[in-house]
C-alpha positions in Angstrom: 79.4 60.2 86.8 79.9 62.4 83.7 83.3 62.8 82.4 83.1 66.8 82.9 82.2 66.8 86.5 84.3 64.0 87.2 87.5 66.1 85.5 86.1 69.3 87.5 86.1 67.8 91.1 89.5 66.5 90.2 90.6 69.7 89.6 88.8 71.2 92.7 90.8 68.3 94.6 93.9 69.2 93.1 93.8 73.3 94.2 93.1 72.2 97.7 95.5 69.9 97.6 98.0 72.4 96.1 96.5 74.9 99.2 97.7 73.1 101.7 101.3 74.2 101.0 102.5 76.4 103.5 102.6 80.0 102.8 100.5 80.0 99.6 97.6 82.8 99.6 94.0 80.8 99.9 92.3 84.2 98.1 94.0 84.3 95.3 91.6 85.8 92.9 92.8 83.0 90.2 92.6 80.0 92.5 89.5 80.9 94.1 87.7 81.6 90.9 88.6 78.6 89.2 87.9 76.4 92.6 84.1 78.1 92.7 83.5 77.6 89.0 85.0 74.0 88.8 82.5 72.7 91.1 79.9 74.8 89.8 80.1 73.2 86.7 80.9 69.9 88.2 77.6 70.0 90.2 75.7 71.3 87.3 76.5 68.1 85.2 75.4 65.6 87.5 71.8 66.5 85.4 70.5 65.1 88.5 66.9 67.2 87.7 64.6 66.4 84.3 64.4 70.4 84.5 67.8 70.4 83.0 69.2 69.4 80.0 71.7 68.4 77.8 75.0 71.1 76.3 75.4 71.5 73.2 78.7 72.1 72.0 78.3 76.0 71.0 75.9 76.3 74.2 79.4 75.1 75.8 81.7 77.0 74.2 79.6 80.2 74.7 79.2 79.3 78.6 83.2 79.2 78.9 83.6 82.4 77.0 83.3 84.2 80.3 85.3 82.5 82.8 88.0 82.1 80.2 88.2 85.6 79.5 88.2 86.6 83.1 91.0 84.1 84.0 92.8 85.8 81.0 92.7 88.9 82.6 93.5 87.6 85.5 97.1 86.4 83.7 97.5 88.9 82.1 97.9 91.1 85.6 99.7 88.0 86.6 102.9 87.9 83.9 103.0 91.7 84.2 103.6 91.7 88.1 105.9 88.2 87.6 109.2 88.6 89.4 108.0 91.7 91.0 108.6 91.7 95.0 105.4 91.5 96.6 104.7 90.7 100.2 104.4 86.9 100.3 101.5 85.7 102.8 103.6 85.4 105.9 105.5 88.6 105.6 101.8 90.7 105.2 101.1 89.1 108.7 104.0 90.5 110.4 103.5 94.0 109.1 102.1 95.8 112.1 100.6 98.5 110.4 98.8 98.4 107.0 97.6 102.3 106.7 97.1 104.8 109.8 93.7 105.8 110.6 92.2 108.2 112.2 89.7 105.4 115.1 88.2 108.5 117.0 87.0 109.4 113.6 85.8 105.9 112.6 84.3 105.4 115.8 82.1 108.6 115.0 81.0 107.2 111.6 80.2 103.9 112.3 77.4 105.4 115.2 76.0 107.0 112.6 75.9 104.2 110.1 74.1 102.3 112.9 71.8 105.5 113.5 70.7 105.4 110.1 70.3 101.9 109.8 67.9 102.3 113.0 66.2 104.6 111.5 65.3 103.0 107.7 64.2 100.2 110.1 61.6 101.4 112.0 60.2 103.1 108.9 60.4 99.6 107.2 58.4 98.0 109.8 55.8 100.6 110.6 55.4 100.9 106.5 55.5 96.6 106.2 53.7 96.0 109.9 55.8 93.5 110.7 59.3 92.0 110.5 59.6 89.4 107.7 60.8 86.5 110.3 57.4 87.0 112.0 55.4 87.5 109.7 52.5 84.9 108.4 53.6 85.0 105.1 57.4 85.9 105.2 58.0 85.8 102.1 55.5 88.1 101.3 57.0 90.7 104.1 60.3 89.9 102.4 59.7 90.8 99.3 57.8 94.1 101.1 60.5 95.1 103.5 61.9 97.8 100.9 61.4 101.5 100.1 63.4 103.1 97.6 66.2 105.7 99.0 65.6 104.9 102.7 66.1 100.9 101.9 69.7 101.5 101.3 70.7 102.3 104.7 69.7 99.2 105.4 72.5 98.3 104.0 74.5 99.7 106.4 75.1 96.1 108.3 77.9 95.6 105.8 79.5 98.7 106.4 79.2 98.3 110.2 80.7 95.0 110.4 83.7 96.1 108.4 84.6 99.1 110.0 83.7 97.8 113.2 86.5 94.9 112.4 89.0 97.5 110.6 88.9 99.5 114.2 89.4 96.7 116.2 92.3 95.5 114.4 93.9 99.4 114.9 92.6 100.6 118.5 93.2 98.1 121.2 93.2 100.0 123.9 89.5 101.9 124.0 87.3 98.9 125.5 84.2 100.9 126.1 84.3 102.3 122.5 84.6 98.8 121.7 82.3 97.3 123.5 79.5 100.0 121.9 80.7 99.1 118.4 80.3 95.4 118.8 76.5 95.7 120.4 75.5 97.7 117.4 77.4 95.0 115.5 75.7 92.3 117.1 71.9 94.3 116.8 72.6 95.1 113.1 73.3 92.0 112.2 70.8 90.2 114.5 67.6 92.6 113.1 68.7 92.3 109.7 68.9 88.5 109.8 65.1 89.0 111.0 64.6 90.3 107.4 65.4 87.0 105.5 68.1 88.5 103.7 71.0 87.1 102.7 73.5 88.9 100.6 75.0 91.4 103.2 75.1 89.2 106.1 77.1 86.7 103.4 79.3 90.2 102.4 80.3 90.7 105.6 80.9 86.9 106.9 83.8 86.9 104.1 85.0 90.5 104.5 85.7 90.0 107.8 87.2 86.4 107.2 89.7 87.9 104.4 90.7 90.6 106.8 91.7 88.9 109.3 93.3 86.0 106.9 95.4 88.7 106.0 96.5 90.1 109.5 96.2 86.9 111.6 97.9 83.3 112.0 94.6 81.8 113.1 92.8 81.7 109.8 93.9 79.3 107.7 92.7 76.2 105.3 90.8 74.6 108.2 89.3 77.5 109.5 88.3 78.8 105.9 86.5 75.5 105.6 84.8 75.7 109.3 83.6 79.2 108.0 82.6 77.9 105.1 80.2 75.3 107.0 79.1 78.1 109.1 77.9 80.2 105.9 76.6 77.0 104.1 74.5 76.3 107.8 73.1 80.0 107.7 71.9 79.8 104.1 70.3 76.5 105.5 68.3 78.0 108.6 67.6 81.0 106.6 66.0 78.6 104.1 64.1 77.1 106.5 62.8 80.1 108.2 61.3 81.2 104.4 60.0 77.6 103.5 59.5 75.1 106.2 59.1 71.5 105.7 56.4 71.5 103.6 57.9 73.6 101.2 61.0 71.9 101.0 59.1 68.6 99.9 57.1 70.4 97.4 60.7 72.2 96.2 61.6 68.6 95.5 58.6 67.7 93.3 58.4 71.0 91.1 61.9 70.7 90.5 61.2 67.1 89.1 64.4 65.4 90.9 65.9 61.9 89.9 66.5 61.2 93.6 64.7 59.8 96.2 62.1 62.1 98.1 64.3 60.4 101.5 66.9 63.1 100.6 65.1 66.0 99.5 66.5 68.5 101.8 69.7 68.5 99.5 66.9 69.4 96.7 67.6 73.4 97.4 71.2 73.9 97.6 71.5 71.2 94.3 68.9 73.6 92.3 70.3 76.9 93.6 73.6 76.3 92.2 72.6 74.5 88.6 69.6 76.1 87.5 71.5 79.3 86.8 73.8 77.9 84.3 70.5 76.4 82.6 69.0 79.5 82.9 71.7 80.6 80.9 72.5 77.9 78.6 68.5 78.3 78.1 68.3 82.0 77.4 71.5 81.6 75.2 69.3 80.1 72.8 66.3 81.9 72.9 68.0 85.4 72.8 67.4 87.6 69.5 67.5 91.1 71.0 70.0 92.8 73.1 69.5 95.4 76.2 72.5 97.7 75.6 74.2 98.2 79.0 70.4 98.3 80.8 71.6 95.3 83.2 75.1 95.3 83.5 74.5 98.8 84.9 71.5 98.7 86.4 72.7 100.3 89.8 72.5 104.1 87.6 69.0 103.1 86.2 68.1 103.0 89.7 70.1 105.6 91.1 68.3 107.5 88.9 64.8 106.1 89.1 64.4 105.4 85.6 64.6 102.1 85.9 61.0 100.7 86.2 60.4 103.4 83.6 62.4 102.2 81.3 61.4 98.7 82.1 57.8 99.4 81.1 58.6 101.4 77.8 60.9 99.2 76.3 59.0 96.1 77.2 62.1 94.5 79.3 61.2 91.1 80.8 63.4 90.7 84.0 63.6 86.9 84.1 62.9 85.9 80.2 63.3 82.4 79.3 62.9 80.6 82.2 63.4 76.8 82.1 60.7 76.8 85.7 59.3 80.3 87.2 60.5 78.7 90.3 64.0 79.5 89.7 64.9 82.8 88.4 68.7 83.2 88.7 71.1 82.4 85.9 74.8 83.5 86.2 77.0 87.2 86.4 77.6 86.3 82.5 73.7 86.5 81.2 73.5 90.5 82.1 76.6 90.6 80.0 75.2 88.4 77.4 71.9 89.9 77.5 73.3 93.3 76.6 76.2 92.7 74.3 76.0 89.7 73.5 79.4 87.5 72.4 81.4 90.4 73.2 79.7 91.5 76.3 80.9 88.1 78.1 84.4 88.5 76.6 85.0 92.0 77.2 83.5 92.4 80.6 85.0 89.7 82.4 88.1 90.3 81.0 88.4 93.7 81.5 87.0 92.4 85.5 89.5 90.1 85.6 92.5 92.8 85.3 90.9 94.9 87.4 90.3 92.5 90.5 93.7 90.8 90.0 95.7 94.8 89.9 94.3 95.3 93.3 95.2 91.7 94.6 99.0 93.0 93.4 98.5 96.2 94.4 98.1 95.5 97.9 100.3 92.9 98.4 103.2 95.2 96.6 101.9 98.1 98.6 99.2 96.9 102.0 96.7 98.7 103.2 93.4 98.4 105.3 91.3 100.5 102.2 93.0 98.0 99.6 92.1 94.7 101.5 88.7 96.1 102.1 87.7 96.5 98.9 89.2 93.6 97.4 87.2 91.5 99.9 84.2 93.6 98.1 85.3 92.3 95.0 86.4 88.9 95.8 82.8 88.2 96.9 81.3 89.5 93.4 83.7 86.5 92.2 82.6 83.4 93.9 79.5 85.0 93.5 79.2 85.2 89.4 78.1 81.6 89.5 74.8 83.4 91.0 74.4 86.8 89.7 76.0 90.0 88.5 76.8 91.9 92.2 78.4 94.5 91.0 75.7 96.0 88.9 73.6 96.3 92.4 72.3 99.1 93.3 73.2 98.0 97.2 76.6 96.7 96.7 77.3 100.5 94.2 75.9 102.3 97.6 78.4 100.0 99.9 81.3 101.0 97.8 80.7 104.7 97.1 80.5 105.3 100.5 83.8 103.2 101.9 85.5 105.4 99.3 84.2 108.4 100.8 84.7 106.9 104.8 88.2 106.5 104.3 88.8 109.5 102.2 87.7 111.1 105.1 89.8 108.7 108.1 92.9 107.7 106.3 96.7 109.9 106.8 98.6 108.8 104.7 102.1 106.9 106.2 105.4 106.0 104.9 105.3 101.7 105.1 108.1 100.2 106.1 109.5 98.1 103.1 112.4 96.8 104.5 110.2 93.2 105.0 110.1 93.4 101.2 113.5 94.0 100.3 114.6 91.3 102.6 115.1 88.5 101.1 112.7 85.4 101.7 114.1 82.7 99.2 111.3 80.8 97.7 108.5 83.1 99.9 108.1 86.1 97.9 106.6 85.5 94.7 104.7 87.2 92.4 
C-alpha cells in the first residue's frame, strides 16, 4: 500500500476513533470533511486502474489547494467562536423546542409540493412514454425524463421528505394529517426512485438523518454507519437497475482494472470515487483557458436559459479532458479551477468554508429547525465535493430558494430558552 493512502486511512481511523467519545458532534463540518476527503484520497492512491496515473508534485499541491483552503475557513470560524457558549450535543437534544411553527400551515404546503410533483410527473411520462425503471433502455429514458421549468418540481421529493420530518417532529397529536403526509412521502419517494435518480433521494436520506441526530438519542455512531450501509446498498441496486450484470463486467474491462474479473462488482463504486480526482489532476494539466464564473454558477445560466446558448457560442466543452468518456465526473474544485483558475480553488472554498462552518455555530449558539435544515443542505454539498460542485445546481438553487421562502412564510418567531446554555456543563460545552 502507498504511503499516502496508508497515512490517510490512519487518519480516517483516528476521527472515528476520536468519535466515539461521548458527546462529541458526528457532523461537524471539519470532521466530516476531512473524514470524506481522507479516504477519498486514500482510495484514489491505491492506482488500482491503468486508467489512472501517477501525481506529480504541483499536480499535488494544486489538488490540496482546495480542501486546505476550505478547512481554513473552516478555522477560521472555529478560533472566532472559541470559548463562546454553544449548546454542546446533549444539551441541543434536550431543548424541546428549536423554532415555533406554524404545522396547519406546513401541512398546506407540503400537499401542494406533492401536487406539483404529481403533476411534472405525468407530464414526464406522457412526454418520455415510459418510466425510466421500465423502460428497454433506461438509461436512455433517464437521460429523457426531463423538461426544462416543469422538471424542477420534480424535485419536490426533497422538500417533501424534509418538511414532512420537520412536522412530525413539532405536531404529534394530528395522526390523520400524518398519516396523509407520510403516504405522499412514501409515493414521492417510491416514483421518483422509478426514475433512476439519485441525488435527491441521497439529499433527503441525510437531511432527515442530521435532523433527527440533532433532536434524538437514537442516532448515533452505529446508527450513522447502519445508514451509511443503507445509502451505499441503494446506490448499489440503483446501479444495478441502470446496468445489469453484463454491464458491470464490461465496466470492469473499459476501466482496465489490475484486479481479478472474480471481484468486479467492486469495479463501480472503486471508479466512481477515483476517476474524479484524475479527471482533475488530468484537466489540471491540459487547461490553458478559463470560463469566468460560467460553472461555478451555472444554476443562473439556466435559470435564465442562456445556458446551452452560451454553451454553443463560446465553444464550452462540458466534460473536456477526459482520461475515458466513460467517466465524466471530476471534483467540486474543477468548476472552480476551470473558471478562475489558482485563485478560484483558494477563494471559493475558503470563502465556503466560513460560510458552512457560521451556520454550524450559529445554530448551535442559537437552534432552530430553518438553521439545521439548511445546514443539512449544505453539509451534503460537502461530502459531496469529492463528486461535483452541488451548489451550482440548478435543482439544489430551486430546493433552497424555496425552503427560504416556506419558512418565511411558517415560522413566528419565539424567545428560546437559554438558561440550558448558561448552565454550566464542565467539559460539555465547547466551542
Amino acid at each position: 500500500m502507498d504511503i499516502i493512502s496508508l497515512i490517510s486511512f490512519i487518519v480516517c481511523i483516528i476521527i472515528v476513533l476520536l468519535s466515539l467519545k461521548s458527546n462529541i458532534d458526528l457532523l461537524s463540518p471539519a470532521r466530516v470533511f476531512i473524514f470524506v476527503w481522507a479516504i477519498v484520497l486514500g482510495i484514489t492512491n491505491l492506482k488500482l486502474s491503468r486508467l489512472q496515473f501517477d501525481w506529480t508534485t504541483e499536480i499535488w499541491i494544486q489538488i490540496l489547494i482546495g480542501p486546505a483552503a476550505f478547512l481554513t475557513g473552516v478555522f477560521i470560524i472555529y478560533i472566532i467562536n472559541f470559548g463562546k457558549k454553544v449548546y454542546d450535543l446533549s444539551s441541543l437534544r434536550k431543548l424541546k423546542t428549536l423554532s415555533k411553527l406554524d404545522t396547519t400551515k406546513l401541512f398546506k404546503i407540503v400537499l401542494l409540493l406533492y401536487s406539483l410533483f404529481i403533476i411534472s410527473y405525468l407530464i414526464l411520462y406522457f412526454k418520455v412514454g415510459n418510466i425510466p425503471v421500465l423502460a428497454a433502455k433506461p438509461w436512455l429514458a433517464r437521460r429523457d425524463f426531463t423538461m426544462f421549468g416543469i422538471g424542477l418540481f420534480m424535485h419536490n421529493v426533497f422538500l417533501i421528505v424534509i418538511l414532512t420530518v420537520i412536522y412530525f417532529l413539532l405536531e404529534k397529536k394530528n395522526k390523520k394529517k400524518r398519516i396523509v403526509l407520510l403516504i405522499g412521502t412514501f409515493t414521492s419517494v417510491l416514483l421518483y426512485s422509478a426514475t433512476l435518480q439519485r441525488y435527491q433521494i441521497i439529499l433527503s436520506i441525510f437531511s432527515v438523518l442530521l435532523l433527527l441526530y440533532y433532536k434524538s438519542n437514537k442516532i448515533n455512531y452505529k446508527s450513522i454507519v447502519g445508514i451509511g450501509f443503507l445509502v451505499i446498498g441503494f446506490f448499489y441496486l440503483i446501479s444495478s437497475f441502470r446496468l445489469g450484470e453484463l454491464v458491470l463486467f464490461i465496466i470492469y474491462k473499459i476501466s482496465k482494472m489490475k484486479f481479478s474479473p472474480h471481484y468486479a462488482v467492486f469495479t463501480e463504486p472503486y471508479m466512481y470515487i477515483s476517476m474524479n480526482l484524475e479527471n482533475y489532476a488530468h484537466g489540471i494539466k491540459k487547461l490553458n483557458d478559463f470560463s469566468y464564473g460560467f460553472y461555478t454558477f451555472d444554476f443562473l445560466t439556466a435559470l435564465s436559459g442562456l445556458k446551452h446558448w452560451m454553451q454553443e457560442y463560446f465553444h464550452l466543452v462540458q466534460n473536456p479532458y477526459l482520461i475515458s468518456i466513460n467517466f465524466n465526473t471530476y471534483t467540486a474544485f474543477w468548476a472552480y479551477y476551470r473558471d478562475f483558475g489558482i485563485l478560484g480553488i483558494f477563494f471559493i472554498p475558503f470563502l465556503a468554508g466560513i460560510l458552512i462552518s457560521n451556520l454550524y455555530y450559529s445554530f448551535k449558539k442559537i437552534p432552530s429547525i430553518k438553521k439545521l435544515a439548511f445546514y443539512s443542505m449544505f453539509l451534503y454539498v460537502v461530502i459531496f465535493s469529492f463528486f461535483n460542485s452541488a451548489a451550482s445546481f440548478l435543482w439544489f438553487f430551486y430546493d433552497a430558494i424555496v425552503l427560504v421562502i416556506i419558512f418565511k412564510s411558517v415560522e413566528a418567531k419565539v424567545r428560546i430558552n437559554n438558561k440550558l446554555v448558561n448552565m454550566q456543563y464542565e467539559g460539555y460545552i465547547k466551542s
